[in-house]
C-alpha positions as CSV (number, residue, x, y, z in Angstrom):
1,X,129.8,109.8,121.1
2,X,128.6,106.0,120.1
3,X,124.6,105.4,120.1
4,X,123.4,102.1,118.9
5,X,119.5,101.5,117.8
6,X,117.7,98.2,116.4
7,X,115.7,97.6,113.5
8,X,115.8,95.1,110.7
9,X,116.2,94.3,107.1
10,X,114.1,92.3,104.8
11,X,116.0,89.3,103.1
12,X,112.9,87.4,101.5
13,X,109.9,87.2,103.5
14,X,112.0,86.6,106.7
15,X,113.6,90.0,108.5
16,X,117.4,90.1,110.3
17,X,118.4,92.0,112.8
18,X,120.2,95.3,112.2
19,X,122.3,97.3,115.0
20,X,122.2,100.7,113.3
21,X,125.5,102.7,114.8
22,X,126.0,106.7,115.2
23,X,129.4,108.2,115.8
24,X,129.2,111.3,116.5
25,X,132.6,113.4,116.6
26,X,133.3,116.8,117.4
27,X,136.7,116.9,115.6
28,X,137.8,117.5,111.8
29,X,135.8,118.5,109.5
30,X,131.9,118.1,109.9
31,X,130.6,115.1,106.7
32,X,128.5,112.5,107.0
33,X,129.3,108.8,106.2
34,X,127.1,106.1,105.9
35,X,128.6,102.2,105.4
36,X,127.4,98.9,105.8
37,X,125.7,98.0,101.9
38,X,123.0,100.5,101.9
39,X,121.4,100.8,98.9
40,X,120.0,104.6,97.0
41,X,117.0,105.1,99.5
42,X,118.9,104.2,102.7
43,X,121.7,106.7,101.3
44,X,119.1,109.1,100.9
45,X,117.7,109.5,104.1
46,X,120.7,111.7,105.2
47,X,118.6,114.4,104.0
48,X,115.0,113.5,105.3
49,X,115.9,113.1,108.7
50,X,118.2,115.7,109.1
51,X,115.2,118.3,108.1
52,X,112.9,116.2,110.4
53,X,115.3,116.9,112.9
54,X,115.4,120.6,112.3
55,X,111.5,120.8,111.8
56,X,110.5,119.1,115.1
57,X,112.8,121.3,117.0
58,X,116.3,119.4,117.5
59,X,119.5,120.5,116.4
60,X,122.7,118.6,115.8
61,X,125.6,120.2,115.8
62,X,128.3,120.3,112.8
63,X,130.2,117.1,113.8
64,X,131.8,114.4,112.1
65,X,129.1,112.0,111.5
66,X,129.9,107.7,110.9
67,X,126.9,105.8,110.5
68,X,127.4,101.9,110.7
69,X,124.7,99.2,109.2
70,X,125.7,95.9,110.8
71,X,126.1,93.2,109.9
72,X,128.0,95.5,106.9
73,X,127.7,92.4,104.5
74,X,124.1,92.7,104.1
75,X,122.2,94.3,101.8
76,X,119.8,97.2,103.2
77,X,117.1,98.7,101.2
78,X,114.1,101.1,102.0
79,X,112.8,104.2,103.7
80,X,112.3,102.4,106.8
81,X,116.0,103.4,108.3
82,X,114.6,107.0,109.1
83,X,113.3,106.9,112.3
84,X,116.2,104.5,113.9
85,X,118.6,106.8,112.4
86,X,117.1,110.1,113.3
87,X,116.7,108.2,116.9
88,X,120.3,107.1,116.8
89,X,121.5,110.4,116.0
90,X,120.2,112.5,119.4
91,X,121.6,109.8,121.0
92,X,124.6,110.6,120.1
93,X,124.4,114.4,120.2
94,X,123.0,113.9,123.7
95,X,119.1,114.6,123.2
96,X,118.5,110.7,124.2
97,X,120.3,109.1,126.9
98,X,121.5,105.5,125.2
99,X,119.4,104.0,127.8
100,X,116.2,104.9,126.6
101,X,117.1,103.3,123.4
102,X,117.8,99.8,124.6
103,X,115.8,96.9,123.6
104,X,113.6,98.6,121.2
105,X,113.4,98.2,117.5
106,X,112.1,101.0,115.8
107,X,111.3,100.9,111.9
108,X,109.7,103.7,109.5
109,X,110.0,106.4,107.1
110,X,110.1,110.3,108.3
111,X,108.6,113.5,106.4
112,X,110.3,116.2,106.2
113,X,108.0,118.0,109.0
114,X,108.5,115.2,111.5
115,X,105.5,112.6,110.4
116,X,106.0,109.2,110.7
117,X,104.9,107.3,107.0
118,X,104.2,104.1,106.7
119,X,106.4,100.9,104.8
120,X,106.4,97.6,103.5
121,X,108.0,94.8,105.4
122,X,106.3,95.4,109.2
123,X,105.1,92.0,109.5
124,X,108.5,90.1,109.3
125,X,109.8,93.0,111.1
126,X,107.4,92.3,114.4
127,X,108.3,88.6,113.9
128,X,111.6,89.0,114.6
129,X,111.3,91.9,117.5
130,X,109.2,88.8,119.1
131,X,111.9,86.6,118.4
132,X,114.7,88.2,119.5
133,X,112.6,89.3,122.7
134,X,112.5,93.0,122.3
135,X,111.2,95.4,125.0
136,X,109.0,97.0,122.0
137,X,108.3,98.0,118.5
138,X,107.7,101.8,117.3
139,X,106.4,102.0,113.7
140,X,104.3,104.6,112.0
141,X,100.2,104.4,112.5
142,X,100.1,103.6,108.9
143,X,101.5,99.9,109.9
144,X,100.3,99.6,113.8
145,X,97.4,97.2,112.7
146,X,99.8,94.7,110.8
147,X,102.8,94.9,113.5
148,X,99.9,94.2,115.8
149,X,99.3,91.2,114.3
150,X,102.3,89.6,116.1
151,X,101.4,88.5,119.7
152,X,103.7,88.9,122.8
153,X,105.3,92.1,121.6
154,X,104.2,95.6,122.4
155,X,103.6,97.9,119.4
156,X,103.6,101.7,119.7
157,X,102.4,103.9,117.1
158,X,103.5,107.1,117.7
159,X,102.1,110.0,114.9
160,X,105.4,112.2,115.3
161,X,109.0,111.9,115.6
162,X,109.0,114.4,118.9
163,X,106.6,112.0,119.9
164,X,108.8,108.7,119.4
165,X,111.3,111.1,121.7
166,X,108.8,112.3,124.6
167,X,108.1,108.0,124.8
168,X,111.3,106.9,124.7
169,X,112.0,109.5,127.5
170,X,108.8,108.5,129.3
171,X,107.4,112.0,128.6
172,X,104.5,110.5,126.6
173,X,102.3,107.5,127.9
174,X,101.2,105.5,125.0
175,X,99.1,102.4,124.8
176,X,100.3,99.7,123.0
177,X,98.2,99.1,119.7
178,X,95.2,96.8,120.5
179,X,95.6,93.6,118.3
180,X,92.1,93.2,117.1
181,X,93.2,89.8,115.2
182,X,91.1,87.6,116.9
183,X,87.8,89.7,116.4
184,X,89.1,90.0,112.7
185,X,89.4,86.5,112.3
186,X,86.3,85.6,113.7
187,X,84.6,88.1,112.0
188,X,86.2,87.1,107.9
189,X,82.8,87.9,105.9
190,X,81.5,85.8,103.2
191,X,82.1,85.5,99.0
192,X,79.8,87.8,97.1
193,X,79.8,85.5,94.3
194,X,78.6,82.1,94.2
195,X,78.5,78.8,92.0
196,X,74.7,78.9,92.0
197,X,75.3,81.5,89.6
198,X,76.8,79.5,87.0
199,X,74.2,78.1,84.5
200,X,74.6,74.6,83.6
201,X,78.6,73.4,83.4
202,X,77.9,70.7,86.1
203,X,80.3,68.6,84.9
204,X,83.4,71.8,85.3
205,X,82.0,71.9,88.9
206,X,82.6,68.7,89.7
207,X,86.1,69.2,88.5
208,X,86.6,72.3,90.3
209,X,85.6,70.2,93.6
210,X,87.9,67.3,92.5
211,X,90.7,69.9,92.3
212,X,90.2,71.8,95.1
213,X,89.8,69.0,97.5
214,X,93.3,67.4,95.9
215,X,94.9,70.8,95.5
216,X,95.2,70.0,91.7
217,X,96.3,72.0,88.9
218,X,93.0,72.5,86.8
219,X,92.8,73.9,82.7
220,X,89.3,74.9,81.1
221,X,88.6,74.7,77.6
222,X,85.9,75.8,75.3
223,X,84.7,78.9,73.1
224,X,84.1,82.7,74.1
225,X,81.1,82.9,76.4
226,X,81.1,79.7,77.9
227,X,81.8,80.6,81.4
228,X,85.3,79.4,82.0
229,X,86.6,83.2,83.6
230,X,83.0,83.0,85.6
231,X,83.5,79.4,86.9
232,X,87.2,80.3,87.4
233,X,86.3,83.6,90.2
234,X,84.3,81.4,92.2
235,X,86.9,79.0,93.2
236,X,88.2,80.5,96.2
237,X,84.1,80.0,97.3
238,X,84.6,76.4,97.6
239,X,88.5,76.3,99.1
240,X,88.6,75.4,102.7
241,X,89.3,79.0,105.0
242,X,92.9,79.9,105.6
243,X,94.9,78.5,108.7
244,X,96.0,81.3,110.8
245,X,99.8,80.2,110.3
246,X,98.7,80.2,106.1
247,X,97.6,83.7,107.1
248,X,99.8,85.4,108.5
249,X,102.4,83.4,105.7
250,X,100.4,85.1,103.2
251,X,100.2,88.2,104.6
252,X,104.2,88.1,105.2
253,X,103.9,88.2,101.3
254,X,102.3,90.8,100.8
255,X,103.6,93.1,103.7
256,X,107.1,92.5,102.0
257,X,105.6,93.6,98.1
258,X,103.9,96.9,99.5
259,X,100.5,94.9,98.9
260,X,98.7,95.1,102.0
261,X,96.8,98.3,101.5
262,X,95.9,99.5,105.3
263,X,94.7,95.6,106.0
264,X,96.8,94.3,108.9
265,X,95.8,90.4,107.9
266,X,95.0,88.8,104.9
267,X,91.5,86.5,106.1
268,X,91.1,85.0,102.7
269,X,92.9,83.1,100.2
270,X,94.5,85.0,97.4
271,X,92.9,84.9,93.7
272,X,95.7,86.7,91.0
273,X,94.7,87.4,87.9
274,X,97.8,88.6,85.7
275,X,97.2,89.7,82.1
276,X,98.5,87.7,79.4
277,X,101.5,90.7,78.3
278,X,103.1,90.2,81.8
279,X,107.0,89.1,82.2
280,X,108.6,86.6,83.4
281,X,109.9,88.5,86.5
282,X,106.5,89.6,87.1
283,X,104.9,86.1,87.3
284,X,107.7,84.1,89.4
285,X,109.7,87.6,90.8
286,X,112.7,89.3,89.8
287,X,114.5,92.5,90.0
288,X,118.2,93.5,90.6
289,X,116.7,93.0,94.3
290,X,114.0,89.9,93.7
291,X,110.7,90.5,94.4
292,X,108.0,88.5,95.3
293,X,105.8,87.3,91.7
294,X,102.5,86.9,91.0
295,X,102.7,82.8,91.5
296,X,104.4,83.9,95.2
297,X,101.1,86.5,95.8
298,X,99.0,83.8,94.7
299,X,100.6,81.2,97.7
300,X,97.5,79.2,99.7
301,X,95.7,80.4,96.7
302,X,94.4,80.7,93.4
303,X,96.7,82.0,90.2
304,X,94.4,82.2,87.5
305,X,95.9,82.5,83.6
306,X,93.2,83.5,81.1
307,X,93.7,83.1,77.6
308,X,97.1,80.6,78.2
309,X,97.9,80.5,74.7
310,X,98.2,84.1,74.6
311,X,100.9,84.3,77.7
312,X,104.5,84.4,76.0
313,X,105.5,80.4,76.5
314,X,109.1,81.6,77.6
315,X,107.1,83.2,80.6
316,X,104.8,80.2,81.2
317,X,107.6,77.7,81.1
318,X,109.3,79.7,84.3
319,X,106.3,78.0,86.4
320,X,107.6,74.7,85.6
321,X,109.4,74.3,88.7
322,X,107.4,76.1,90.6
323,X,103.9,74.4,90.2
324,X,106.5,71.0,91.0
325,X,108.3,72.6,94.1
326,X,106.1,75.0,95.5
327,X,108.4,77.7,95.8
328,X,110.6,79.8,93.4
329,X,114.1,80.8,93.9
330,X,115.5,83.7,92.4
331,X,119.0,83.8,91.9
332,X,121.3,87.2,91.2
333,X,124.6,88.1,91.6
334,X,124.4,89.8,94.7
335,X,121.6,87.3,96.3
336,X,119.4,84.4,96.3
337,X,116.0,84.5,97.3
338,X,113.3,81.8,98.0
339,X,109.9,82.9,98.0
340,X,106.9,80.3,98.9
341,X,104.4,79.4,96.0
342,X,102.4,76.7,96.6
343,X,99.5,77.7,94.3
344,X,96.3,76.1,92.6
345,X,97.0,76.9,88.9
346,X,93.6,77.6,86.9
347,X,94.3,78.1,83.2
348,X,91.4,79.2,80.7
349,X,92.1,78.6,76.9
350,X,90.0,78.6,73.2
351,X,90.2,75.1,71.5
352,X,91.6,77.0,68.8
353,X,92.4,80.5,67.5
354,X,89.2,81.9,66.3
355,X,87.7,79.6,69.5
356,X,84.8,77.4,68.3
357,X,86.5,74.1,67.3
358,X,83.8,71.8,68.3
359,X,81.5,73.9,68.7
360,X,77.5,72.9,67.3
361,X,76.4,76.3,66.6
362,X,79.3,78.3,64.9
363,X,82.1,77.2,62.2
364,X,85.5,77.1,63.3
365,X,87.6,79.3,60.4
366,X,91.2,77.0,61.3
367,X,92.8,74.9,59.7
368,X,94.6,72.2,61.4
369,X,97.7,73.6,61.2
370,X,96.2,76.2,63.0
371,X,94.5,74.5,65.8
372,X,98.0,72.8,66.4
373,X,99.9,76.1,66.0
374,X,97.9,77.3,68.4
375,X,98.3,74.6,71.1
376,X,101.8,73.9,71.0
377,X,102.0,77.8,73.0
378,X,101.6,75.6,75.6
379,X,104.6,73.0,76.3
380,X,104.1,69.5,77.0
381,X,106.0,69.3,80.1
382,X,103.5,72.4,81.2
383,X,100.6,70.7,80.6
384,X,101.8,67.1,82.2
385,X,102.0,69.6,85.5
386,X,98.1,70.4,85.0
387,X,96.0,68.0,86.6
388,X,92.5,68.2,85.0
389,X,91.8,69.4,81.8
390,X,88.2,70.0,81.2
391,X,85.9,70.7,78.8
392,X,83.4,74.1,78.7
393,X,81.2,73.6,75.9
394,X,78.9,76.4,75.0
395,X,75.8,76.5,77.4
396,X,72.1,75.4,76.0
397,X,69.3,77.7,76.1
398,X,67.2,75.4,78.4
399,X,70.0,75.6,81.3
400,X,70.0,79.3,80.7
401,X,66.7,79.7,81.4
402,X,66.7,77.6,84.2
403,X,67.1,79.1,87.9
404,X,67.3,77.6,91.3
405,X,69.4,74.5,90.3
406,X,72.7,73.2,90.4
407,X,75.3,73.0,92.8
408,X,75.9,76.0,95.4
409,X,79.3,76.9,96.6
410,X,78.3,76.2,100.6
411,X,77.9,72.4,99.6
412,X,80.7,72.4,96.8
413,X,82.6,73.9,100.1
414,X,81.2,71.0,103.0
415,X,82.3,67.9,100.6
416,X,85.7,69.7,99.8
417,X,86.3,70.3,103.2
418,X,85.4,66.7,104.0
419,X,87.4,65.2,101.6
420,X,90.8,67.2,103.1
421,X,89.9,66.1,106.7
422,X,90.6,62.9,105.1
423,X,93.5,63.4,103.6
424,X,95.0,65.4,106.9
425,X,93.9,62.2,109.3
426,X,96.1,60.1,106.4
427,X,99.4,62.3,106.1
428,X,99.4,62.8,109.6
429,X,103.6,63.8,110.4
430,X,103.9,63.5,106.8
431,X,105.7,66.2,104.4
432,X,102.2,66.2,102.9
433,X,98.9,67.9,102.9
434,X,97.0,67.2,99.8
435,X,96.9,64.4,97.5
436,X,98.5,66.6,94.8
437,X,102.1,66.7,97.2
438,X,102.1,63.0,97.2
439,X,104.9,61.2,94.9
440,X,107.7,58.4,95.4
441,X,106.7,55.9,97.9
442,X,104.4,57.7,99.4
443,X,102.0,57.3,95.9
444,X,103.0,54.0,95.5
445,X,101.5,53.7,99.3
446,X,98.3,55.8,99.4
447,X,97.4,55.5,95.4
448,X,98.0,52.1,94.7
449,X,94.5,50.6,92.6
450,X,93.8,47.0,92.5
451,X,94.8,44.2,89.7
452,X,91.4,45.3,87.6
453,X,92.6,49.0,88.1
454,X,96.1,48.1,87.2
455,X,95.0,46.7,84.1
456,X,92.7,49.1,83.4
457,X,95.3,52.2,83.6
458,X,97.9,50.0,81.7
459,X,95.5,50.0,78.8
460,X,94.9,54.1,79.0
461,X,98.8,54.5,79.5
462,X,99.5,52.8,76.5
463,X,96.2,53.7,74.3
464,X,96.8,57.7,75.3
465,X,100.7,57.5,74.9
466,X,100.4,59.5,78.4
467,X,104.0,60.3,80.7
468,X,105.1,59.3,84.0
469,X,103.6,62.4,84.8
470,X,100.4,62.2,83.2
471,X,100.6,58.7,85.1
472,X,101.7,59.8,88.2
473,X,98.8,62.7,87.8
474,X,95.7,60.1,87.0
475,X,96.3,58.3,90.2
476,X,96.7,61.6,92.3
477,X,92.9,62.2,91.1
478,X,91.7,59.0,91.5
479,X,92.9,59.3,94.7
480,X,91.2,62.3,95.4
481,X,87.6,61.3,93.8
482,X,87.8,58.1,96.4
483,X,87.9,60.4,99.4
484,X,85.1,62.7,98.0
485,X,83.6,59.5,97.5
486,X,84.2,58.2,101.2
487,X,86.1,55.4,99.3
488,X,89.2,53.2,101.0
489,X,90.1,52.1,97.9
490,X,90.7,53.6,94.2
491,X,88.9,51.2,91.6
492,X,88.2,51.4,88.0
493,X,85.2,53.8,88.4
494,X,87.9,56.5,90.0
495,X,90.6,56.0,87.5
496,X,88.3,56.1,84.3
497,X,86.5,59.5,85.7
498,X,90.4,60.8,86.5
499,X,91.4,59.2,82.9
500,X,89.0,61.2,81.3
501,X,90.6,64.5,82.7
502,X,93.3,64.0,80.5
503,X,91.0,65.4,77.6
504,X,94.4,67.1,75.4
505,X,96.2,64.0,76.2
506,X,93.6,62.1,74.2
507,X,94.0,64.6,71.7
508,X,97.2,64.2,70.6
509,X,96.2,60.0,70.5
């Protein structure tokens, strides 16, 4: 006897549509055979949901057993093909009339007593049961909040695999899982950290808020102690709140990387953190099967690289085309996968190896050849993508001391927010949302300064010995400073504050 069930596959952060297929045949000898590109875990479950089976009380009888992943030229991965396949199977040993099976998409991994356990990947996986119109979704309790996430689809949660049966049969009455996403998202709670925190470092502050109302690429530098990691963790204070559609794409991410951790929506943009030892398939993704990276898990976010000297520079210079793109794609033998990264790079570095070059109060132990040792870890081209390099200089006692003063992260936040209004009222049905996206004729359009501003950048072009990039860069910034400024027009005021951004670009002058 034939039974079909539904589920899906991961192939990114998007989900297809599998027709899982039982043949179940009382002639020859009993085996089991299972096609259709499915990987060790699939392959595996042969012996999970048989003793499921057993345990919650069903018995199928020694038959000839075909099962069929389709479409068969598709890779299939995961514990998630237990439940359709223990499903699949009474259907065709006669427990579950085919009926009962139709138009529902069922996804999740079984103990061996019967328990449904929870996997990555729901999210896409409710996407596409709305998509393709499905009459519901079963998953395990351990994913009903994030399948519930999806609108117009009805999620079951059932705690059993006798209970998946007794509702499919209509034994069991089972309310659909209660989104809850609006009261999440109208309840997302505040940071615990603030920029009224930082002592002195106005100027890095106003950096930070020209970068994150521009969306630019942003490097500190100064000596141990200054505050660059401190100034750094306070950034995602000041970034405008996430869209719901940036949501859920985030959350997509992290639903297919095993990441969610019981939350059924991420509410806040990410920050990532990755230590300085980690690979190259770790930052951008990778794998026989790719995986998502840390710049991916930092998308509508914050990737923040302490100590950038000390990353490997083979592993930084992967983020090239990434930081330009704002995606990766990861290419193997058996697949390519595109994974979204449209990140705010924050890099932290020493001036030099033992870390107080210009500083007033220690002596710095390198020699130049040192110092330029040192900085050449970091590639030219990698730098050109980095917007704003800034300055951290140690902090005086008297701003120490001080309390009460400086610029809060609530009105850092209400002029950055400002600023991209702007900028969405100007690239309106443009392939652009922050003045960082903006290149070609759309810069030439939006960033072009006046004569006195022409004549002014031709000067620090040729003075600096800066790229196009660095070019292209300074104008992007200029830009950006005008709309915090509520200016029309970028003049030599914006483009000699952006200029002086370029502070490693002057060094090498």
């Amino acid at each position: 006897m034939l039974a079909k069930v539904s589920t899906a596959a991961l192939l990114g952060i998007d989900a297809f549509r599998v027709e899982l297929e039982v043949d179940l045949s009382r002639s020859g000898m009993p085996a089991f055979t299972m096609v259709g590109l499915a990987e060790g875990a699939v392959r595996e479950s042969k012996e999970r949901v048989f003793t499921a089976l057993k345990n919650s009380g069903f018995r199928i009888p020694p038959s000839r057993i075909t099962v069929n992943l389709a479409p068969a030229d598709m890779r299939k991965e995961g514990s998630g093909y237990d439940l359709p396949l223990a499903a699949a199977l009474l259907a065709a040993s006669g427990v579950l009339p085919q009926v009962a099976l139709d138009g529902w998409m069922l996804a999740g991994e079984l103990s061996l007593d019967g328990q449904l356990k929870a996997v990555p990947g729901i999210l896409p996986l409710a996407l596409k049961a709305r998509e393709q119109g499905a009459r519901g979704l079963i998953v395990p309790p351990g994913n009903a909040a994030e399948a519930a996430v999806v609108e117009d689809v009805a999620v079951y949660a059932p705690e059993t695999l006798a209970d998946v049966v007794r509702l499919l049969t209509g034994e069991l009455i089972l309310e659909p899982v209660a989104p809850g996403v609006k009261a999440l998202w109208e309840g997302r709670s505040g940071f615990h950290v603030d920029f009224s925190e930082v002592k002195g470092q106005e100027h890095a502050k106003r950096a930070i808020e020209i970068a994150a109302a521009g969306g630019h690429n942003l490097l500190f530098m100064g000596p141990p102690g200054s505050g660059k990691t401190m100034l750094a963790s306070r950034i995602p204070t000041v970034l405008p709140p996430l869209e719901f559609d940036e949501a859920l794409e985030v959350t997509k991410i992290y639903s297919v990387a095993g990441l969610l951790n019981g939350e059924s929506l991420k509410v806040s943009r990410p920050f990532r953190s990755p230590h300085h030892t980690i690979s190259h398939p770790g930052l951008v993704g990778g794998g026989a099967y790719p995986r998502p990276g840390e710049v991916s898990l930092s998308h509508r976010g914050v990737l923040f690289l302490d100590e950038l000297p000390e990353f490997k520079k083979h592993v930084l210079e992967v983020l090239r085309q990434p930081l330009e793109d704002g995606h990766v794609t990861i290419s193997r033998a058996a697949v390519s996968l595109t994974y979204p990264a449209d990140v705010m790079l924050v890099a932290a570095m020493n001036p030099c190896p033992c870390g107080y070059l210009g500083d007033n109060k220690h002596a710095c132990a390198c020699s130049a050849r040192q110092v330029g040792q040192y900085r050449s870890r970091i590639s030219g081209p990698l730098l050109d993508r980095i917007d704003l390099h800034v300055e951290v200089p140690a902090v005086p006692y008297q701003d120490l001391k001080q309390s009460g003063v400086g610029a809060d992260s609530a009105s850092m936040r209400g002029r950055i927010e400002a600023a991209r209004t702007v900028q969405a009222n100007r690239y309106v049905g443009l392939p652009v949302r922050t003045n960082a996206d903006l290149s070609g004729k759309l810069l030439d359009e939006h960033c072009a300064p006046g004569e006195r501003g022409q004549d002014f950048l031709g000067k620090a072009v040729n003075s600096l010995g800066l790229s196009a990039r660095a070019y292209t860069r300074i104008l992007r910034i200029a830009r950006t400073i005008a709309d915090l400024e509520g200016a029309e027009h970028i003049g030599v005021p914006q483009l000699a504050e952006a200029v002086n951004y370029r502070s490693l670009d002057r060094g090498k002058s």
